[in-house]
C-alpha positions in Angstrom: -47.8 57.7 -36.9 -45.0 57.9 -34.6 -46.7 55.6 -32.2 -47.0 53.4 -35.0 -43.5 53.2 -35.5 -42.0 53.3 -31.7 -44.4 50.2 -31.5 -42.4 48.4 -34.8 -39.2 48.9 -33.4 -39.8 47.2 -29.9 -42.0 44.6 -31.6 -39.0 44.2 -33.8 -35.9 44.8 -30.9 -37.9 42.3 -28.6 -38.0 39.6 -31.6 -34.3 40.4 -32.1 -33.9 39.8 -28.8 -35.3 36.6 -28.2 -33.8 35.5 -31.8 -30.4 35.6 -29.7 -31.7 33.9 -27.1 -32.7 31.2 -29.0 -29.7 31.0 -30.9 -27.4 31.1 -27.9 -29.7 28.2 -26.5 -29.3 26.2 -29.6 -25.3 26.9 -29.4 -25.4 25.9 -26.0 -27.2 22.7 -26.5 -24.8 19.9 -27.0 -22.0 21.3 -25.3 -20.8 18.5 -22.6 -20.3 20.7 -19.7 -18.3 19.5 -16.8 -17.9 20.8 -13.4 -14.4 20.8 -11.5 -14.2 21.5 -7.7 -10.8 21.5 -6.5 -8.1 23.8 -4.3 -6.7 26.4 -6.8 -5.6 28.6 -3.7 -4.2 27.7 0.3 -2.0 24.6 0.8 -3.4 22.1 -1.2 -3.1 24.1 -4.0 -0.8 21.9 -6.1 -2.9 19.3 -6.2 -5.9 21.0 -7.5 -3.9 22.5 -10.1 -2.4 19.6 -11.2 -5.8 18.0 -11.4 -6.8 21.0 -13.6 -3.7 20.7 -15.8 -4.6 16.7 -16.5 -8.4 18.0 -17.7 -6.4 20.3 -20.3 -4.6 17.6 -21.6 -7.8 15.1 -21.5 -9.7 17.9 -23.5 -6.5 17.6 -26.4 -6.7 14.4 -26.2 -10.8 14.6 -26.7 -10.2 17.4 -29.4 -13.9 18.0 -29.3 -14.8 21.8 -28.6 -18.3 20.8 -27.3 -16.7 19.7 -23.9 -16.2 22.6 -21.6 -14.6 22.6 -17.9 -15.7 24.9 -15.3 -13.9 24.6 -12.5 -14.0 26.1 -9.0 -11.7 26.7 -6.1 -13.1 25.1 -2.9 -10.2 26.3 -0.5 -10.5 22.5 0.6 -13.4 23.6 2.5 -16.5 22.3 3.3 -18.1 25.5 3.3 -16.9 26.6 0.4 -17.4 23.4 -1.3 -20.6 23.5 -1.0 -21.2 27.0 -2.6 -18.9 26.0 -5.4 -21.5 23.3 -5.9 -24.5 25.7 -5.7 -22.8 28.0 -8.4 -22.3 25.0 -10.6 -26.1 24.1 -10.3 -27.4 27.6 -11.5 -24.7 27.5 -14.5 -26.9 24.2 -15.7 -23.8 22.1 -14.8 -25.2 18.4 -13.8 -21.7 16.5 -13.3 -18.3 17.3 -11.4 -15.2 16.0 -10.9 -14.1 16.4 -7.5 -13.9 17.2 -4.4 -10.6 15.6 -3.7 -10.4 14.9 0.0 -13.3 13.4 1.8 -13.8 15.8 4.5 -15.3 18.3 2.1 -18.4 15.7 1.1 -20.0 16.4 3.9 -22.6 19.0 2.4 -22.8 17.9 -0.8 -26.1 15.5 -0.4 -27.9 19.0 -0.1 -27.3 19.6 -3.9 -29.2 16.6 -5.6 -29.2 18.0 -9.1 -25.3 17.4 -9.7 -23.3 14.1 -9.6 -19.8 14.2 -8.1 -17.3 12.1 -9.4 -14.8 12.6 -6.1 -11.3 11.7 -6.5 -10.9 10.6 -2.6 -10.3 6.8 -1.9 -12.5 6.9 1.2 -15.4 5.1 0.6 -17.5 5.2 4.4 -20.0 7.8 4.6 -20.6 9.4 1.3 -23.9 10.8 0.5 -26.0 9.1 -2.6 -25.3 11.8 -5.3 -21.3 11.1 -4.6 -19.2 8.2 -6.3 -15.5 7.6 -5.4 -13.2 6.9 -7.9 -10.0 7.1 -5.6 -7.7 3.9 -5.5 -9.9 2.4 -1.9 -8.5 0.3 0.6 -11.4 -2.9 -1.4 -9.8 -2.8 -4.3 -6.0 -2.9 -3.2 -6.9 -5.6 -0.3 -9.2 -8.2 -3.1 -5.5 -7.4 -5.3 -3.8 -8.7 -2.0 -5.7 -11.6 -1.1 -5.5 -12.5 -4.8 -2.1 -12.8 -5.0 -2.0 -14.5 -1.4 -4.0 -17.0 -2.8 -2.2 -17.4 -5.7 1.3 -17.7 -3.9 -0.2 -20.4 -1.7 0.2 -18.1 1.6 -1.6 -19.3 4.6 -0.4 -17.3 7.6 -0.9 -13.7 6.9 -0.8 -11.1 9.6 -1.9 -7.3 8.8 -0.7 -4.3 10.4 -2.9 -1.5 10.7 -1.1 1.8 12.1 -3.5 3.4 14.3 -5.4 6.5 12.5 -8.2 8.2 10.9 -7.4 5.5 8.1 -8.3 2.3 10.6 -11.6 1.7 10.2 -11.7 1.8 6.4 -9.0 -0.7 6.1 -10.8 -3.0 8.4 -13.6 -2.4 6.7 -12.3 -3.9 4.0 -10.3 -6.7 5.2 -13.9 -7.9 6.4 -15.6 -7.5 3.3 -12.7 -9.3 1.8 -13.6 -12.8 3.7 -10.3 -13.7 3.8 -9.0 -15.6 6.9 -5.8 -13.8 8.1 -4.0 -14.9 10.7 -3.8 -11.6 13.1 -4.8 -8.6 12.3 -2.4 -5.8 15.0 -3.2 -2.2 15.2 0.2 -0.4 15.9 1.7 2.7 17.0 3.7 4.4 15.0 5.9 6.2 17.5 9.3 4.5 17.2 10.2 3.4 20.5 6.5 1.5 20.7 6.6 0.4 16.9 10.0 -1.7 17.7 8.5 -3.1 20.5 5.3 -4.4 18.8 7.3 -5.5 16.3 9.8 -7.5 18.9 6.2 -8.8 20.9 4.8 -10.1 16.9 8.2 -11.7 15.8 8.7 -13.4 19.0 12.0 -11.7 19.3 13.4 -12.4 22.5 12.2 -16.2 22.3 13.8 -16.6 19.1 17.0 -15.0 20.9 17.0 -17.4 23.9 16.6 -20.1 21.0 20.0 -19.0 19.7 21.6 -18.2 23.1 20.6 -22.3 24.3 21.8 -23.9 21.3 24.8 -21.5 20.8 25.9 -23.1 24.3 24.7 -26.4 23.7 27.6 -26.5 21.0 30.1 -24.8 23.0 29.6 -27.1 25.7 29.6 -30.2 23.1 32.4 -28.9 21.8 34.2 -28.5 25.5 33.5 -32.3 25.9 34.8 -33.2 23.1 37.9 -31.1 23.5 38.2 -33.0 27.1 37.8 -36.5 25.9 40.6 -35.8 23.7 42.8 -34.2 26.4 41.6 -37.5 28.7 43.1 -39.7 25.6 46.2 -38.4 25.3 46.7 -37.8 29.5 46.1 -41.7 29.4 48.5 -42.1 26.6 51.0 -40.1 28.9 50.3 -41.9 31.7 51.2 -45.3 30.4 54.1 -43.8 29.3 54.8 -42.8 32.8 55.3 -39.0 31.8 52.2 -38.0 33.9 50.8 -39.1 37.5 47.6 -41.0 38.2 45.9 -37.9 40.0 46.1 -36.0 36.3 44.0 -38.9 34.8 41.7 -39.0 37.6 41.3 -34.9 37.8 40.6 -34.6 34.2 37.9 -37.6 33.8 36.0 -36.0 36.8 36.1 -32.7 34.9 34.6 -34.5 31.8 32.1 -36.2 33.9 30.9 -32.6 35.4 31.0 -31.6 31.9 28.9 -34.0 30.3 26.1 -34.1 33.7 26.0 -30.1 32.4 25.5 -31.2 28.9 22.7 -33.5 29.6 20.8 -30.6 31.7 21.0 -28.4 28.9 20.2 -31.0 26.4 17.0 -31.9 28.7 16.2 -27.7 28.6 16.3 -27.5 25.1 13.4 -29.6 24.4 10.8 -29.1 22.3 10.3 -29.6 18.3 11.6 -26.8 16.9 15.0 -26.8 19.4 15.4 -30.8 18.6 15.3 -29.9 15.0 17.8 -27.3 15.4 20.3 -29.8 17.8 20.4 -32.3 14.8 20.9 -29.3 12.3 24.1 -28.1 14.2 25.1 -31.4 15.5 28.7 -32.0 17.1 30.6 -33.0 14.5 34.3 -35.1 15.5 35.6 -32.9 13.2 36.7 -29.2 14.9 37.4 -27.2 12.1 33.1 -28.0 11.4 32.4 -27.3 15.2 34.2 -24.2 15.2 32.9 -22.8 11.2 29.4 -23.7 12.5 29.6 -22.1 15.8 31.2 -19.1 14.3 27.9 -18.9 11.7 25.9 -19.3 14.6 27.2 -16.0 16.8 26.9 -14.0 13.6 23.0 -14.5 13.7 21.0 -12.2 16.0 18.2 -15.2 16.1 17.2 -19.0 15.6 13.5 -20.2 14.8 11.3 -18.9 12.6 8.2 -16.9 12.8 4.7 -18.4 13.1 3.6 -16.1 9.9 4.9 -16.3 5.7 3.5 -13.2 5.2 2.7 -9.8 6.7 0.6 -6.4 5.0 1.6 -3.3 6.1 -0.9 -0.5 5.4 1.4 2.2 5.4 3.5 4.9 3.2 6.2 6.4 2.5 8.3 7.1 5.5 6.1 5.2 8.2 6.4 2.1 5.7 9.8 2.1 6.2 10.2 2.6 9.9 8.0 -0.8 9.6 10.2 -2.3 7.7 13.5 -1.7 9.3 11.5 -2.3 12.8 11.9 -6.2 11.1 14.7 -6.5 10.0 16.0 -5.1 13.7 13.9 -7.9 14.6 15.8 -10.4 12.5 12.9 -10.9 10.0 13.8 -10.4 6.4 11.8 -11.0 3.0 14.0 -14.4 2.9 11.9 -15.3 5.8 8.3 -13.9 5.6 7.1 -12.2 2.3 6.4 -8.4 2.8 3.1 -6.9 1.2 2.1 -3.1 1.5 -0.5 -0.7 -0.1 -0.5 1.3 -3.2 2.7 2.9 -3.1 2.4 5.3 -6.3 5.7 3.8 -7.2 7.3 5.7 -5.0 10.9 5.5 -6.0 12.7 6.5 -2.6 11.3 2.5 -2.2 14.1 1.2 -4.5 16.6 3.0 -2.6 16.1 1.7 1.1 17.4 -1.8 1.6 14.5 -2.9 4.2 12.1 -2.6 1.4 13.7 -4.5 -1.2 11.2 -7.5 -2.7 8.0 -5.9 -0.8 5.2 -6.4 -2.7 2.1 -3.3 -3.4 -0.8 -3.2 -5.6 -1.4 -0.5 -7.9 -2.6 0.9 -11.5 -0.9 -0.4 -14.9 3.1 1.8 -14.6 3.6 2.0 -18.2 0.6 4.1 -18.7 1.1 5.9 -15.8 4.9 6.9 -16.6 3.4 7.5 -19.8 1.6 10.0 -18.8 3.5 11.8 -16.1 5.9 12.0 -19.5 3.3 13.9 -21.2 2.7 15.8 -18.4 5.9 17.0 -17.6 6.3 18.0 -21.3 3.5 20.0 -21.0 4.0 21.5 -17.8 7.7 21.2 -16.7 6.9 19.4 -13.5 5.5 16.1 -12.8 1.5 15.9 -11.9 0.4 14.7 -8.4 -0.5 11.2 -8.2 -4.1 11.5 -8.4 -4.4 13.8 -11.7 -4.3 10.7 -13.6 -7.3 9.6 -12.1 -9.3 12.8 -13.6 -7.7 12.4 -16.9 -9.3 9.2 -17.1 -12.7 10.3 -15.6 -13.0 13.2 -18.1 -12.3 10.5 -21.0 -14.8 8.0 -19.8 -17.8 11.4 -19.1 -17.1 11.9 -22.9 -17.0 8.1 -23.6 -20.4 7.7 -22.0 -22.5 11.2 -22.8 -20.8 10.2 -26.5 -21.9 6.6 -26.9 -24.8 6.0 -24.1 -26.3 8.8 -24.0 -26.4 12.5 -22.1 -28.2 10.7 -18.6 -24.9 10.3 -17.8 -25.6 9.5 -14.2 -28.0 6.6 -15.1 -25.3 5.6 -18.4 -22.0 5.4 -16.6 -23.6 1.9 -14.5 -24.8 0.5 -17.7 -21.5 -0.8 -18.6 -19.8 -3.6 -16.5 -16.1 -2.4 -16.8 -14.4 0.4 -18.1 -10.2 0.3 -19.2 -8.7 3.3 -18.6 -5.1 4.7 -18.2 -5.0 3.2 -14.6 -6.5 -0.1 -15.6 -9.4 -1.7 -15.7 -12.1 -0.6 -13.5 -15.9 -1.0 -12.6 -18.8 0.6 -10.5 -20.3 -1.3 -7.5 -22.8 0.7 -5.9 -21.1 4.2 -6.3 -17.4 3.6 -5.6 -15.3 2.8 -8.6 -13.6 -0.8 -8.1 -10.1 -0.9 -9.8 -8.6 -4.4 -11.2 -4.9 -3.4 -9.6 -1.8 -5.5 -10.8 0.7 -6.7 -8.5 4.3 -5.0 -8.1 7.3 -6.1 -6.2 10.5 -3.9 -5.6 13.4 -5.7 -7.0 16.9 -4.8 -7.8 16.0 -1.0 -8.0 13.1 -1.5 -10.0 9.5 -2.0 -10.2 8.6 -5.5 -11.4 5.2 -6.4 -12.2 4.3 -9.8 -10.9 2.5 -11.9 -13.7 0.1 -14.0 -11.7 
């Protein structure tokens, strides 16, 4: 009897048992679950966080209590990336946002069960399972060369500062098939940047261009101060108030003068230098000679550049040391337009005068002031520049599991484009392309070129 009944209660416990189990299966199904692999912890810490903090606020914005996050601290390690990835696996997790920088891809092609949705822009050497979704150096070049195009801009020289970043950019330049002019790799040390900069302006020629003509007018103006002298010694002479040797002294002095004049004028060939004698021609007026040579001696340069246009691929501070390193150069954005990279709309930009009415690709601002906004109401700081990127990745996982289907790594191609806070944006073969607008800083502000 007693046997009977120990064997009723674990025929009954194990039924119980596996009751729960079925019931926490049946919970479980449904339930979008997304992996995050980001720095929580060491010095990159804030951006991981930040990234973390724009999932919460994707998940209000969802309001759906069937999407989970699971995120993981990778130490922005390769290492430890990849075991963040191997725990994800075993928790049935088959998407993740992240890594963010490229570095820690490297070992992810061993986990072939999980898609990765990585938020770095680089886009050479990522294994199969991995799609970009950073801002890449394509998409902000085909947003250059499209506005190029569109502003009629035939001699465009690149600058490519030389680092880890190089190949990528050329990379795309080629894939652009655009025909630039000259494409320079620089230093960015400051005493070799000037110098390049100098060597690519033509700075010392356009100098001695300035130097020739400056004393091509001074010495037209010399002769025609002596003709006049001559005149009035002549004048005097008649009049018996000066000698003979006066008059004779002072035309040999003008004929000195004007065998001097003809040198120089014979020196200062060429098109561009006979253009520039006929703009500052002698007038017989002084008060013009002297205005127009005073105009002249302000100017550092004469001549212009052989380029309309030049791309700098740099940030921040190096962008700037670019910048001035023209203007130094007596190039200005009233001679050459100035075109850059994404700049986040970075506003130390609006404050530096070398800067003012460059032009940069980049996402749509009033969505992404929009959401810094929210962000900062939410958080009491402002989010790193790449969180809006996995606020919009988490919406469009949802979007896609919701709508297409839960294959979500076959679904997300389906789909030709995809609008998002950032913009509108695609998928070629893994890496997300973004449809950027063009932005030019103007009069301490960001102004969106309509083209």
């Amino acid at each position: 009897m007693k046997f009977i009944l120990l064997l009723t209660s674990i025929i009954y416990l194990s039924l119980s048992n596996f009751y729960c189990l079925a019931k926490e299966v049946r919970s479980d199904e449904g339930i979008l679950k997304v992996g995050l692999i980001v720095p929580l912890s060491g010095r990159h810490q804030e951006i991981g966080k930040s990234v973390l903090n724009s999932l919460r606020l994707a998940l209000s914005k969802i309001n759906n209590d069937r999407v989970e996050i699971f995120p993981k601290d990778n130490y922005s390690n390769p290492e430890k990336t990849l075991f963040a990835a191997r725990q994800l696996e075993s928790e049935g997790i088959r998407i993740v946002i992240g890594p963010v920088f490229h570095q820690n891809l490297i070992y992810l092609g061993e986990v072939q069960n999980l898609t990765f949705l990585s938020l770095s822009n680089k886009t050479k050497i990522i294994p199969k399972n991995i799609i970009t979704i950073g801002i890449n150096a394509n998409s902000q070049i085909n947003a250059i060369v499209d506005f190029i195009k569109k502003e009629n801009l035939n001699k465009t020289i690149v600058l490519i500062p030389k680092s880890n970043f190089e190949d990528e950019l050329r990379n795309a330049l080629v894939k652009s098939k655009h025909e630039f002019m000259n494409i320079y790799s620089y230093d960015v040390k400051p005493d070799k940047l000037t110098s390049q900069i100098k060597q690519i302006t033509d700075y010392e020629e356009r100098k001695g261009k300035l130097e020739k003509i400056i004393e091509f007018i001074e010495k037209g103006i010399k002769i025609l101060e002596k003709e006049e002298e001559l005149k009035n010694l002549k004048k005097k002479y008649t009049l018996g108030e000066v000698d003979l040797n006066s008059v004779v002294l002072s035309e040999k002095e003008l004929k000195n003068l004007k065998k001097k004049y003809i040198f120089l004028d014979a020196q200062t060939n060429g098109e561009e230098l006979e253009n520039l004698k006929k703009k500052y021609a002698i007038s017989l007026d002084k008060q013009i000679n002297e205005k127009g040579l005073k105009n002249l001696k302000k100017k550092y340069t004469l001549g212009e550049v052989d380029f309309d246009s030049v791309i700098i691929a740099n940030f921040g501070e190096n962008l700037k040391s670019v910048t001035n390193s023209f203007l130094f150069s007596d190039v200005t954005a009233q001679d050459v337009k100035f075109i850059t990279l994404n700049q986040w709309f970075d506003e130390t930009l609006l404050k530096e005068s070398s800067a003012n009415q460059i032009y940069f690709p980049s996402i749509n601002l009033a969505n992404y002031s929009r959401f810094r906004e929210t962000y900062f109401k939410n958080y009491d700081k402002y989010p790193s520049q790449i969180s809006i990127l996995s606020y919009d990745i988490l919406g469009l996982i949802y979007y896609v599991s919701k709508v297409q289907g839960s294959d979500l790594k076959k679904n997300i191609f389906n789909k030709k484009s995809y609008v998002g806070e950032v913009g509108k944006f695609s998928f070629e073969d893994k890496i997300v392309a973004h449809k950027l607008d063009i932005y030019q800083v103007l009069d301490n502000q960001f102004l969106k070129i309509n083209k």
